[in-house]
C-alpha angles and dihedrals in degrees: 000000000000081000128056130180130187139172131240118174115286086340122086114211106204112190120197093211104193103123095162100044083042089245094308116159124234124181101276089044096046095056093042075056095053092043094060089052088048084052097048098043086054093046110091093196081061115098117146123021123207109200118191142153127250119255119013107269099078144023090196121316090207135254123350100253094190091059091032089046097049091043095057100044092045100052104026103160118122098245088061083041090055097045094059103028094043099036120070123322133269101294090006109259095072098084130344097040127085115205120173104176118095116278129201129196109210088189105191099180141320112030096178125179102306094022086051090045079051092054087046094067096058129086107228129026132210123176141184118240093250084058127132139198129200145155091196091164097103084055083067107041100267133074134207122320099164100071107274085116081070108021095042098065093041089062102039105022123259092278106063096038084061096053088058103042100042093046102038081218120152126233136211125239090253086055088055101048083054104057096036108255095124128033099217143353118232126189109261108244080057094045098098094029096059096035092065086039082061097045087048099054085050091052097059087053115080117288099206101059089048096047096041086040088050089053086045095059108041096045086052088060111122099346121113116294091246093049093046083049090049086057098048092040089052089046090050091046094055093047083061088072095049124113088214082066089054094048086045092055094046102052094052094063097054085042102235132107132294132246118214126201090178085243 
């Protein structure tokens, strides 16, 4: 399978298993993706998802141009063009798609134009210290179409998204850490392991405001500062009505831990 998927208590471990493509997606990879994303996003006991690739050379290195390439010259015609540019975006989760669980990117190697367009869509980002970052696309006559253009810049500043997608250049994983693109490097036998430790710490807390706050957030992006704060003060204002508010309080109280049911 080029796509597993195993559970793990309230955490969902995806695994891009291409070895030999080094995790590229081709089309039928690319849909069974899609359709563990679809599954995770439907599955209330769900609450956090860590996607990673198998081995520990790549993350994803994109798409498989050889198979992407050949499709595309061979049916041209605009109705095949507007299935795969106008449905959901490369891997699933980069446009099309709103997912508002949290998300982790355990990235063991080389994340290369589509596979770093993949990383972007997460929310967090671990990677390993042979790990490396790239939007080759300009190198062969095409740029981004899976949402680094926008994401990109709001993660790193506009300065240094710039660096990577006008040069093509790749960048190490120490490179990374300092502009912000990942939030820590892990050695790499730890990489998974820690990963899943995180998820499930963000599991046990409630699932409803971090799903409703990281709507909250994305949807504030680059929109005006009062509406940004309308849409945190109506978020705050639904979570008053949730039963996961009443187990926080009190628990609180009685000083243990809290028990969520995402309601």
């Amino acid at each position: 399978m080029p796509i597993r998927y195993r559970k793990h208590g309230h955490v969902r471990l995806i695994t891009i298993d291409r070895r030999a493509k080094m995790n590229s997606l081709d089309f039928a990879a690319n849909a069974a993706l899609l359709d563990a994303w679809r599954r995770f996003e439907r599955d209330d006991d769900a609450r956090v998802a860590v996607v990673t690739g198998a081995g520990d050379e790549a993350f994803c290195a994109g798409a498989d141009l050889k198979t992407y390439t050949m499709a595309f010259a061979r049916r041209p015609g605009p109705e095949f063009r507007r299935r795969y540019t106008n449905g959901p975006g490369f891997g699933g989760i980069t446009r099309g798609m709103e997912l508002w669980k949290p998300v982790i990117a355990a990235i063991n190697g080389y994340a290369m134009s589509g596979g770093l367009e993949l990383a972007l869509a997460c929310d967090l980002r671990l990677c390993s210290p042979n790990a490396q970052f790239a939007l080759q696309d300009v190198r062969w006559g095409f740029h981004a179409c899976d949402g680094a253009l926008i994401r990109l810049p709001w993660i790193v500043g506009l300065g240094n998204a710039m660096e990577l997608f006008l040069s093509g250049d790749r960048i190490d994983a120490a490179h990374a850490l300092r502009i912000g693109l990942v939030n820590r490097i892990v050695p790499q036998d730890r990489l998974l392991a820690e990963a899943m430790a995180y998820a499930q710490k963000l599991a046990q807390r409630a699932p409803l405001p971090q799903q409703l706050g990281k709507e909250v957030m994305l949807r504030s992006l680059g929109r005006a500062l009062e509406d940004g704060l309308r849409f945190e003060s109506r978020s705050f204002h639904d979570l008053a009505f949730s039963a996961d508010l009443k187990a926080g309080t009190a628990a609180f109280r009685r000083k243990r831990a809290a028990k969520f049911k995402g309601r």
